[in-house]
Each structure stands twice: as C-alpha cells, then as structure tokens.
Biopython code that builds the backbone (N, CA, C, O; Angstrom):
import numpy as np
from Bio.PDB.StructureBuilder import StructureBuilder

atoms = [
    (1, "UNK", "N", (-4.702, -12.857, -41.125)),
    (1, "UNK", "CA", (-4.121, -11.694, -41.746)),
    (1, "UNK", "C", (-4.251, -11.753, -43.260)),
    (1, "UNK", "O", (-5.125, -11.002, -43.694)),
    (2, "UNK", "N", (-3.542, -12.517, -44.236)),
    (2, "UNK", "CA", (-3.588, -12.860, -45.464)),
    (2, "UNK", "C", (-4.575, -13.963, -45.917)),
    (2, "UNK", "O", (-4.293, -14.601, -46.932)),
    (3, "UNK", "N", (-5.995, -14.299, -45.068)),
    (3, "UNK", "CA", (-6.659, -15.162, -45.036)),
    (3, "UNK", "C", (-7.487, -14.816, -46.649)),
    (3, "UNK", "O", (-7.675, -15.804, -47.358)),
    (4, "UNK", "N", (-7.801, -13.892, -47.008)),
    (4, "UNK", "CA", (-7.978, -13.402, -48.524)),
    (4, "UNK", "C", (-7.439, -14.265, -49.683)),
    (4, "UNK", "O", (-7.906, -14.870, -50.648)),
    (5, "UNK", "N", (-6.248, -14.037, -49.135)),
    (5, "UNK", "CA", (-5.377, -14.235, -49.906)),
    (5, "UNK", "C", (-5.100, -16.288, -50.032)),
    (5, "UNK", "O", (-5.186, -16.950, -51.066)),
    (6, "UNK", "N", (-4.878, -16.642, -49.075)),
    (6, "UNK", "CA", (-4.987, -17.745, -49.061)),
    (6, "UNK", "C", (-6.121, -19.034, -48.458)),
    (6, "UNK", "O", (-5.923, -20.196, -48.105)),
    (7, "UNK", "N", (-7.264, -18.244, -48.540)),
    (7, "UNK", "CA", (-8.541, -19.005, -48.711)),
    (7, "UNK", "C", (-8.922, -19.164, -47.780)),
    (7, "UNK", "O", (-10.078, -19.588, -47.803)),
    (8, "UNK", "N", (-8.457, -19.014, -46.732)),
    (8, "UNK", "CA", (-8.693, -18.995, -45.113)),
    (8, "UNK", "C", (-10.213, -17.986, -44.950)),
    (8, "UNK", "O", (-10.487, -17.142, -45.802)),
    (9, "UNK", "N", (-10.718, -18.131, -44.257)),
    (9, "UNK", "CA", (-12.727, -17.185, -43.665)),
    (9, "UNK", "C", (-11.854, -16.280, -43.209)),
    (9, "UNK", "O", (-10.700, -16.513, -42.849)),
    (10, "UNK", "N", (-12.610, -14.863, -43.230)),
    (10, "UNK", "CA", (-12.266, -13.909, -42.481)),
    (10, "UNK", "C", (-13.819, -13.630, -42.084)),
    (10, "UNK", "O", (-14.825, -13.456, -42.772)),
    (11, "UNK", "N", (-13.535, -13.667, -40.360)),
    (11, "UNK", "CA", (-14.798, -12.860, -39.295)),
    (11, "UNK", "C", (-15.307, -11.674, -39.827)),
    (11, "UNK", "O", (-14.455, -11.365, -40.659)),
    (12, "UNK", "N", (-16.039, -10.962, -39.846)),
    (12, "UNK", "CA", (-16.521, -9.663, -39.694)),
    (12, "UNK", "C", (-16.117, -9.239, -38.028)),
    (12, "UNK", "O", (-16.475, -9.989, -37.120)),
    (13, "UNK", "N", (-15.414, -8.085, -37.769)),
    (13, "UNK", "CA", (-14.813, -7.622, -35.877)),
    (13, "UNK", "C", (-16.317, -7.789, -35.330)),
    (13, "UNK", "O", (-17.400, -7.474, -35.824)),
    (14, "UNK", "N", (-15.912, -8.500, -33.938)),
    (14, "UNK", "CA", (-16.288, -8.567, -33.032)),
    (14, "UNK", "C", (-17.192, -9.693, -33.166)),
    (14, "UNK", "O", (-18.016, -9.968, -32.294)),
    (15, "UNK", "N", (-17.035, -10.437, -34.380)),
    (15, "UNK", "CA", (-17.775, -12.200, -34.399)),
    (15, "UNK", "C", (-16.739, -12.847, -34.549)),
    (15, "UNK", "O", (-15.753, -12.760, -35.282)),
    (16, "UNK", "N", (-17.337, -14.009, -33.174)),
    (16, "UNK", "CA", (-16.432, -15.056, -32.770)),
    (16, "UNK", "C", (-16.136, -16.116, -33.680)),
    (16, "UNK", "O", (-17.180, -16.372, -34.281)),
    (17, "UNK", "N", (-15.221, -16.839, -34.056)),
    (17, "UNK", "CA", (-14.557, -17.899, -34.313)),
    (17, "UNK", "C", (-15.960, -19.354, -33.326)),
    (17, "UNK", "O", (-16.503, -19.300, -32.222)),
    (18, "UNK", "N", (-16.029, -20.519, -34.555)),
    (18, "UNK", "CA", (-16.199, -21.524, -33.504)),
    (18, "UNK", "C", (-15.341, -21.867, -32.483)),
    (18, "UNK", "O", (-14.134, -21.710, -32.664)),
    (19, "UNK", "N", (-15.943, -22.513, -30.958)),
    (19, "UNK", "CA", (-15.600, -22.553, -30.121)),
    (19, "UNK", "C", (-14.998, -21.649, -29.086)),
    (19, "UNK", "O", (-14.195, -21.842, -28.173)),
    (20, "UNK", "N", (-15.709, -20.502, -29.564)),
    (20, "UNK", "CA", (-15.494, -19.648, -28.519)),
    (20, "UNK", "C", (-14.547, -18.851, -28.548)),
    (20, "UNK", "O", (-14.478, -18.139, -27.546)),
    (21, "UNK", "N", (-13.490, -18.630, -29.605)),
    (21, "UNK", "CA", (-12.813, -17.818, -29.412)),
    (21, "UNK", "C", (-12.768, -17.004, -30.569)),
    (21, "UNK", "O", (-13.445, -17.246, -31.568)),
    (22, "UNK", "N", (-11.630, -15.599, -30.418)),
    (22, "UNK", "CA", (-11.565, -14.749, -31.324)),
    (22, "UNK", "C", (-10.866, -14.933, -32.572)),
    (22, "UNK", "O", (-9.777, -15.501, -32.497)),
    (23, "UNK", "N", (-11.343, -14.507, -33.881)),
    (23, "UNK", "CA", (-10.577, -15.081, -35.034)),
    (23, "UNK", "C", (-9.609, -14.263, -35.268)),
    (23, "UNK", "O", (-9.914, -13.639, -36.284)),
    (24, "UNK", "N", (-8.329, -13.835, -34.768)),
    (24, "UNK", "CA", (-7.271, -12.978, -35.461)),
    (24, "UNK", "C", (-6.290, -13.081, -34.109)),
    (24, "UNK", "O", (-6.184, -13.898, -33.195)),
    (25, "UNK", "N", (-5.613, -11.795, -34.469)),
    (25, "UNK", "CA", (-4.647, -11.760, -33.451)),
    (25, "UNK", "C", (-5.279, -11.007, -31.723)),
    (25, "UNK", "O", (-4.609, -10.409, -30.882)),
    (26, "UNK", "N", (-6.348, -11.253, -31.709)),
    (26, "UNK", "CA", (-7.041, -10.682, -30.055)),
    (26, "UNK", "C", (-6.806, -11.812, -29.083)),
    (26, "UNK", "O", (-6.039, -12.772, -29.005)),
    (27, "UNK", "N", (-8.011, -11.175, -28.214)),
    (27, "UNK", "CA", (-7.684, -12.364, -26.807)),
    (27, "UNK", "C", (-7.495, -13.822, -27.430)),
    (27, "UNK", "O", (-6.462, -14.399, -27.091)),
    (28, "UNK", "N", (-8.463, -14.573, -28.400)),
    (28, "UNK", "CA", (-8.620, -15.642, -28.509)),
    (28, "UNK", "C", (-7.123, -16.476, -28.996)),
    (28, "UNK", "O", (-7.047, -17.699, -29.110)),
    (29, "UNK", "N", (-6.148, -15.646, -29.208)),
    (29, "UNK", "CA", (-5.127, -16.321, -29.608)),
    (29, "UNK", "C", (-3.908, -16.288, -28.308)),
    (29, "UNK", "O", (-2.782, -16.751, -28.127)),
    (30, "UNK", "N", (-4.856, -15.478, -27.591)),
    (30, "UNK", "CA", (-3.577, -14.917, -26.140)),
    (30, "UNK", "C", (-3.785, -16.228, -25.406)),
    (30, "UNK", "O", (-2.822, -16.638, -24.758)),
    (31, "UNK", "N", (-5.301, -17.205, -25.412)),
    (31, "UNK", "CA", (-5.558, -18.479, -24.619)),
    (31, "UNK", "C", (-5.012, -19.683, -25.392)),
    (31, "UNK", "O", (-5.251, -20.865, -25.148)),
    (32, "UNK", "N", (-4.234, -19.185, -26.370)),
    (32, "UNK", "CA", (-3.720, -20.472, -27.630)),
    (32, "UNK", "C", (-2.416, -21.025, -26.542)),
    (32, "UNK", "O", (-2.048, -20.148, -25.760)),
    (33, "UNK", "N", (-1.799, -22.181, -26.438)),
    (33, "UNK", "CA", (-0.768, -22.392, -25.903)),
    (33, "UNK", "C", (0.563, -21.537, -27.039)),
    (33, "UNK", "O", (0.523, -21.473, -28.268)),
    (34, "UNK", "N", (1.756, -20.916, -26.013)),
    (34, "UNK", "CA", (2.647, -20.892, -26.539)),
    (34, "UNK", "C", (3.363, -21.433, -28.076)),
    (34, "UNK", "O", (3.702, -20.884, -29.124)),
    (35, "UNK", "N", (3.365, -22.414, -27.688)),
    (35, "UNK", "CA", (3.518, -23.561, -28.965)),
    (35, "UNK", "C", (3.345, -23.090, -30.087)),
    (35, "UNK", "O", (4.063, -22.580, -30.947)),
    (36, "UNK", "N", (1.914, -23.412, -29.929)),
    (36, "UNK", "CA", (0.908, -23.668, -30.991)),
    (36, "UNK", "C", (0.525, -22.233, -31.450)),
    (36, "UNK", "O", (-0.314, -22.029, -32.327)),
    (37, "UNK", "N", (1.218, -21.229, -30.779)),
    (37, "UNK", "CA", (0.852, -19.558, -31.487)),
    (37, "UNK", "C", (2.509, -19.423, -32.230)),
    (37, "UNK", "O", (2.481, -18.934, -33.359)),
    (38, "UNK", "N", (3.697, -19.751, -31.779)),
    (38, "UNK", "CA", (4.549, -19.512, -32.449)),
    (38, "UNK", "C", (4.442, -20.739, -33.800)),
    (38, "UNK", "O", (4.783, -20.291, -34.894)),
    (39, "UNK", "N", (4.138, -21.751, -33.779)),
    (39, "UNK", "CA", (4.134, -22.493, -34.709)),
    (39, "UNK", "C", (2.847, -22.245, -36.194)),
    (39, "UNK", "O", (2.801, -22.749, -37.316)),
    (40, "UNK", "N", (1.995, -21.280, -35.505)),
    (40, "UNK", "CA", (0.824, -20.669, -36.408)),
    (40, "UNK", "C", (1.522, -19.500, -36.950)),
    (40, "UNK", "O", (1.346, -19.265, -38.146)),
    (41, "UNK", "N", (2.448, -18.563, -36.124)),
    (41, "UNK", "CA", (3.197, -17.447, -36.557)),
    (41, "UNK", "C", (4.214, -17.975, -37.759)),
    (41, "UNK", "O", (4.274, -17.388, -38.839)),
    (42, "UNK", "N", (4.837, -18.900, -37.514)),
    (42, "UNK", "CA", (5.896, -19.644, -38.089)),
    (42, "UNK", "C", (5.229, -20.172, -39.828)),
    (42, "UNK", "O", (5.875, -20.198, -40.875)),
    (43, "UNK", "N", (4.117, -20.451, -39.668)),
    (43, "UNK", "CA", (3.592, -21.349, -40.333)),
    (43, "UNK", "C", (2.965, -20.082, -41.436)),
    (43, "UNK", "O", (2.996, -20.282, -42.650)),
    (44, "UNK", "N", (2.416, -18.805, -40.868)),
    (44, "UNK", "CA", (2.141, -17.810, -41.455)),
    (44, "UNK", "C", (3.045, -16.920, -42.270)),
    (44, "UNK", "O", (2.746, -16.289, -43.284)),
    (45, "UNK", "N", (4.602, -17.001, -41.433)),
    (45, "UNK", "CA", (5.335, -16.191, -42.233)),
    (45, "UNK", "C", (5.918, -16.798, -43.391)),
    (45, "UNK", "O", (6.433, -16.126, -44.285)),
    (46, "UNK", "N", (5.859, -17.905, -43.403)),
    (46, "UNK", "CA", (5.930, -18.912, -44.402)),
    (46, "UNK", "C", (4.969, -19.063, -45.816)),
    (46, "UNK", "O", (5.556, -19.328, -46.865)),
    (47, "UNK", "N", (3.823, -18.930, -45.820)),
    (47, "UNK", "CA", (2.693, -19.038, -46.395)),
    (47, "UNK", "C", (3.051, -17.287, -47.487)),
    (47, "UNK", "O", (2.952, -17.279, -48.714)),
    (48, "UNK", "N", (3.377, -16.236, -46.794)),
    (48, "UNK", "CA", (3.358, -14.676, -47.124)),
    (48, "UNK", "C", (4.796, -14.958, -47.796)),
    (48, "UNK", "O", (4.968, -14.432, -48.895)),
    (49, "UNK", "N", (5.873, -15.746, -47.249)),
    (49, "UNK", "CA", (6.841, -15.594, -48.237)),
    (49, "UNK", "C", (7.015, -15.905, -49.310)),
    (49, "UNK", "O", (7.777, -15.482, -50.179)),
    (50, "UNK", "N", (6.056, -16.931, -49.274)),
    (50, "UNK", "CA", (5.859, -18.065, -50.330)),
    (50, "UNK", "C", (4.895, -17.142, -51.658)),
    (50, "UNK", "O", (5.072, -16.991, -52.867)),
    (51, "UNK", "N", (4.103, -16.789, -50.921)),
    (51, "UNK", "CA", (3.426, -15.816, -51.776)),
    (51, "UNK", "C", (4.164, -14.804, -52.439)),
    (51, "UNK", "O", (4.203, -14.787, -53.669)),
    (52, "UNK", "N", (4.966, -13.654, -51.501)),
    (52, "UNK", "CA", (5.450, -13.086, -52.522)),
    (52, "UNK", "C", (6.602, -13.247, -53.070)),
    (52, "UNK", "O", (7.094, -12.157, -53.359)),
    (53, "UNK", "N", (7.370, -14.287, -53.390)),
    (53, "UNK", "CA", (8.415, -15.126, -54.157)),
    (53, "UNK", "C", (7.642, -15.577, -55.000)),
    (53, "UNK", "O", (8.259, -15.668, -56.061)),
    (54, "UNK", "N", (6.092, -16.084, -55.156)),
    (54, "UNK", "CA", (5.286, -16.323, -56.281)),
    (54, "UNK", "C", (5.360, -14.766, -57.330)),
    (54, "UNK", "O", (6.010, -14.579, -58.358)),
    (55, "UNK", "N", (4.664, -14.065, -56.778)),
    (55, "UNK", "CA", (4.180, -12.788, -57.329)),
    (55, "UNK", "C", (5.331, -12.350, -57.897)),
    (55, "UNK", "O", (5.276, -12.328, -59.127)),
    (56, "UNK", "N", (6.628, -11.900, -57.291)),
    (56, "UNK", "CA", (7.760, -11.580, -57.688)),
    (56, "UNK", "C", (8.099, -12.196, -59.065)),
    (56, "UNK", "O", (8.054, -11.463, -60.053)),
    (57, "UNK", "N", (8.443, -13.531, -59.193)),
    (57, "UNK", "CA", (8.612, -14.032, -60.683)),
    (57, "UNK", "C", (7.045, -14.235, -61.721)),
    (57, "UNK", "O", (6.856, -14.514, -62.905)),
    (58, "UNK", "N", (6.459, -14.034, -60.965)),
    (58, "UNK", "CA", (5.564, -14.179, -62.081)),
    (58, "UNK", "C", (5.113, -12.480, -62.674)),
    (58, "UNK", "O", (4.608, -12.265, -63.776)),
    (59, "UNK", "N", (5.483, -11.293, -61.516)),
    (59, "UNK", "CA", (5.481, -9.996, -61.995)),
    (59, "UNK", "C", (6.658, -9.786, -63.121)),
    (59, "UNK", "O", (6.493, -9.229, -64.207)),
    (60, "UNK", "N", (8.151, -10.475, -62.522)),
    (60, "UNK", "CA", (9.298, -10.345, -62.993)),
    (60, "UNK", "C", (9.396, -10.512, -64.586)),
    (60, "UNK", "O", (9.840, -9.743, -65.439)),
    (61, "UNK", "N", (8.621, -12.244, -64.717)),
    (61, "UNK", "CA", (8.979, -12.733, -66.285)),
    (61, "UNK", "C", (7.814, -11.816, -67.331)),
    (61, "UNK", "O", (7.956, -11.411, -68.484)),
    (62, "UNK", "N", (6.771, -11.717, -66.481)),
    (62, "UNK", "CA", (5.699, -10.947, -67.354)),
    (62, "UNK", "C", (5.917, -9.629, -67.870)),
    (62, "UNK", "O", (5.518, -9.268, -68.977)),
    (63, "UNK", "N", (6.903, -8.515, -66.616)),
    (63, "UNK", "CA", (7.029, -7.384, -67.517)),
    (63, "UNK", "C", (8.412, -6.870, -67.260)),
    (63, "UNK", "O", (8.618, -5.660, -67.362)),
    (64, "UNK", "N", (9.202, -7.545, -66.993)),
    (64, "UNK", "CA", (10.327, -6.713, -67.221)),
    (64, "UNK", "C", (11.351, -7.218, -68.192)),
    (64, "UNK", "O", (11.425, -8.447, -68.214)),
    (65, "UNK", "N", (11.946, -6.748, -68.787)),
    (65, "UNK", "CA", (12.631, -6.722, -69.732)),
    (65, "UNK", "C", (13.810, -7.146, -69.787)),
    (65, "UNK", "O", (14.531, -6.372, -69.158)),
    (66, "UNK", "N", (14.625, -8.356, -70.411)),
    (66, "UNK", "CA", (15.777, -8.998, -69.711)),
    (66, "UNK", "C", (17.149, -8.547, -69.863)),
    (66, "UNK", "O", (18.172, -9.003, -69.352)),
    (67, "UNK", "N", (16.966, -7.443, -70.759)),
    (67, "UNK", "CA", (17.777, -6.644, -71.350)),
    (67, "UNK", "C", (18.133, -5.287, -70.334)),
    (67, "UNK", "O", (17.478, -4.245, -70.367)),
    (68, "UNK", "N", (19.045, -5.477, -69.633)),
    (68, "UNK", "CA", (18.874, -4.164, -68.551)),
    (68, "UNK", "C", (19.518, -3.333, -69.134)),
    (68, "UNK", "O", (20.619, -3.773, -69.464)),
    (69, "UNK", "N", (19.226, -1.681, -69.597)),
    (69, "UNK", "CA", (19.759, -0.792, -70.700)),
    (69, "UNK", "C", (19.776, 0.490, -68.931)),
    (69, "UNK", "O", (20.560, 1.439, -68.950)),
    (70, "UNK", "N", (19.159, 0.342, -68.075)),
    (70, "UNK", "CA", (18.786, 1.037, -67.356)),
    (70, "UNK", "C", (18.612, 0.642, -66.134)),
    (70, "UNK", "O", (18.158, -0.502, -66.110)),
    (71, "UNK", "N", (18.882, 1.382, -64.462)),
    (71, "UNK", "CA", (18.524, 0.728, -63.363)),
    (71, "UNK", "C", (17.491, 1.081, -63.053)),
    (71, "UNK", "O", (17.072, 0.539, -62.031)),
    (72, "UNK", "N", (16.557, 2.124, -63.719)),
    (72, "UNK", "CA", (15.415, 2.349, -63.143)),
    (72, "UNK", "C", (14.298, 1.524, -64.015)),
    (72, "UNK", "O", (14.763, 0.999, -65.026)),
    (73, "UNK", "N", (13.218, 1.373, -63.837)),
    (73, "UNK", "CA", (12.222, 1.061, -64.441)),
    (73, "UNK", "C", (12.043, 1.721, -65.004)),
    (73, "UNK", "O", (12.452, 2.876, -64.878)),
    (74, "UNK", "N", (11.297, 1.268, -65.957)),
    (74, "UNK", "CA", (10.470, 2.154, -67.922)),
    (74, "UNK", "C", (9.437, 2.133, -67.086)),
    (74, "UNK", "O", (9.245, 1.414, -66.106)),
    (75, "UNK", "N", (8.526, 3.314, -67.734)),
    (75, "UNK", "CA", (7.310, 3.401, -67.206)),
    (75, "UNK", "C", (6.803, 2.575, -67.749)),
    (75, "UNK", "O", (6.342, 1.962, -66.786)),
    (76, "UNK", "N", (6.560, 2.139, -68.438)),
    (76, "UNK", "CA", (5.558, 0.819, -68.674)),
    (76, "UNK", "C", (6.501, -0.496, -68.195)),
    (76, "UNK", "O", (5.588, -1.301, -68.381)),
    (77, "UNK", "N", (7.191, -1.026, -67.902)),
    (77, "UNK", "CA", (7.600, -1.855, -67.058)),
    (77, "UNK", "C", (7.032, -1.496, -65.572)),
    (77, "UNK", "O", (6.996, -2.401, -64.738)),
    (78, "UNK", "N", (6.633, -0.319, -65.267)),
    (78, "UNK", "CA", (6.605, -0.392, -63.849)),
    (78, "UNK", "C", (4.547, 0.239, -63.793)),
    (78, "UNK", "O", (3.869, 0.451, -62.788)),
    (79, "UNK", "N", (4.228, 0.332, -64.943)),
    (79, "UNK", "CA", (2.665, 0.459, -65.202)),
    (79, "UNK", "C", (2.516, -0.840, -65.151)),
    (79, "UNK", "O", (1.915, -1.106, -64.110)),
    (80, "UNK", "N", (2.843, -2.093, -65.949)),
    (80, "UNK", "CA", (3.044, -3.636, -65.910)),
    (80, "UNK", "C", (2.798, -4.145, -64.662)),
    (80, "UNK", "O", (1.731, -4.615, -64.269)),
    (81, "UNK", "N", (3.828, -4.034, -64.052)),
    (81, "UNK", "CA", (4.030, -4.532, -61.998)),
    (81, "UNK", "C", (3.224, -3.892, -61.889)),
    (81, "UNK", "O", (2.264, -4.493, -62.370)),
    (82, "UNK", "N", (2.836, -2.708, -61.443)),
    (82, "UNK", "CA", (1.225, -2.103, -60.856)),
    (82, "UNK", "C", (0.228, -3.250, -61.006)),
    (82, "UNK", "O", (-0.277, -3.909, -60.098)),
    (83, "UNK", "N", (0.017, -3.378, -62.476)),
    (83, "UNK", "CA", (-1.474, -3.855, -62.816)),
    (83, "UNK", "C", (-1.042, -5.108, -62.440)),
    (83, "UNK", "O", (-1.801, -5.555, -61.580)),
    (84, "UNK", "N", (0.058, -6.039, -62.778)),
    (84, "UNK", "CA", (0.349, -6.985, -62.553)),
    (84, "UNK", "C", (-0.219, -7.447, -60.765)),
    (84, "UNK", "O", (-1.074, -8.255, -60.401)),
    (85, "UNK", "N", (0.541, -6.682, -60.103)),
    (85, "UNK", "CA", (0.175, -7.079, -58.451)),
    (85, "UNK", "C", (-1.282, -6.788, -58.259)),
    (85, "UNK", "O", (-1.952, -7.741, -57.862)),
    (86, "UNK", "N", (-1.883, -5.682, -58.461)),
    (86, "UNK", "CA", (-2.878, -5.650, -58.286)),
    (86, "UNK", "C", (-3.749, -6.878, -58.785)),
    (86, "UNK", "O", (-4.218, -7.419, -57.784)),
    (87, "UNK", "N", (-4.137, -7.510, -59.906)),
    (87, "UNK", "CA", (-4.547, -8.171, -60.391)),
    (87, "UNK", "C", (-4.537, -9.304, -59.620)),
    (87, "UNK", "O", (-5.536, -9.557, -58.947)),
    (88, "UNK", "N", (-3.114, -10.387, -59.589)),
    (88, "UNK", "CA", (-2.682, -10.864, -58.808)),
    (88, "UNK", "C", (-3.850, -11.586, -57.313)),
    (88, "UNK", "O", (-4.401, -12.659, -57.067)),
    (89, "UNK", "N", (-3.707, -9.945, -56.521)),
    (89, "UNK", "CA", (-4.329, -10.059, -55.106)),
    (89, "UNK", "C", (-5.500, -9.925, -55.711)),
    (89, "UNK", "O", (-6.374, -10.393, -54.983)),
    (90, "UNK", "N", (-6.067, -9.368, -57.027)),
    (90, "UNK", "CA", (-7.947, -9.421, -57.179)),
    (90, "UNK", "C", (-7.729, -10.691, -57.489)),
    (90, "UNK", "O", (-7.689, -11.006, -56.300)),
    (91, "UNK", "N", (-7.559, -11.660, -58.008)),
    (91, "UNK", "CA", (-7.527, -12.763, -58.452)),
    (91, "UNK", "C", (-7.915, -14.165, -57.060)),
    (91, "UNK", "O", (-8.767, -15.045, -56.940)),
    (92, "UNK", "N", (-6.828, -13.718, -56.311)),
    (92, "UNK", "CA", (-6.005, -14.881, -55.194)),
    (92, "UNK", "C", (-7.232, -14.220, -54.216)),
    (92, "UNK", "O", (-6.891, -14.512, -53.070)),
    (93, "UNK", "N", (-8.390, -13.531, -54.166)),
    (93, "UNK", "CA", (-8.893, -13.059, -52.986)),
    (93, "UNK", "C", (-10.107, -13.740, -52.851)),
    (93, "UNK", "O", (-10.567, -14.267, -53.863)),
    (94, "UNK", "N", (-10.932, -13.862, -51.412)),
    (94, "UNK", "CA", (-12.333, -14.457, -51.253)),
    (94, "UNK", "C", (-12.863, -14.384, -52.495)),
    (94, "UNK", "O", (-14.006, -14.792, -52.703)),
]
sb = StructureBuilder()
sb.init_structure("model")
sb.init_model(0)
sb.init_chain("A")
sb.init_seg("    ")
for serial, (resi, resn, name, xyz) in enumerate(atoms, 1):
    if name == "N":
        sb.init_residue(resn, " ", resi, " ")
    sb.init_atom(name, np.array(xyz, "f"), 0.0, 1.0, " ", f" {name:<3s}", serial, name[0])
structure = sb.get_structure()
C-alpha cells in the first residue's frame, strides 16, 4: 500500500510477486497463514502511523506559528502544509 513511501517494490497489476504469489492485498495474501497476514497488517499500520506523526511535526514546526491569535489557519500557514506534505511524499517516494 505505502510501499512508495517506505521503499518497499511496487508490482505493476497483474505481475506476480516471487514465488508465485500476488503482491498486494489479492489472492496471494488470502494463501498467507492467518498469523502472518494479521502480523503484516499490524506491522503496516504501524509503519503509516509512524509516518504521519513524522510529517505532522515536521509540517507543524515548519509552518505554523506558535503564537495562536486564531483557530483557523492563515492562508499561508495552510499554503505552507500544502507544499509542505506534498513535498514530503515527492521526496519519501520510489
């Protein structure tokens, strides 16, 4: 899923994974034991949280302002986070 993102190959659909099976969430993970699919799920939602608890403070200290005068965002505080995330995922990608 976030294999982009964290350096992991992504297939082109409908090319197999070595050993025969499918690379994502299709059949090839339906023949995975129990286990070993919740512990890859487990292990994934982990990896995405981690990520965006990264992004979050590093969007946070870069453009927002520590001085809260306001609950909404300034437009350029929130032009900032745009470019900020975006960047970010161009950066962290294949």
């Amino acid at each position: 899923m976030f294999g982009g993102v964290f350096g992991g190959s992504q297939k082109p659909a409908g090319q197999a994974a070595p050993g025969g099976m499918g690379g994502g969430m299709g059949m090839g993970q339906a023949q995975m034991d129990p286990n070993a699919q919740l512990a890859a799920a487990e292990q994934e939602m982990e990896m995405v949280t981690d990520m965006f608890a990264r992004l979050g403070d590093l969007c946070y200290k870069k453009c927002l302002i520590q001085r809260y005068s306001d609950e909404e965002l300034t437009k350029a505080e929130s032009v900032c986070t745009d470019r900020c995330v975006a960047k970010y995922f161009q950066v962290n990608r294949d």
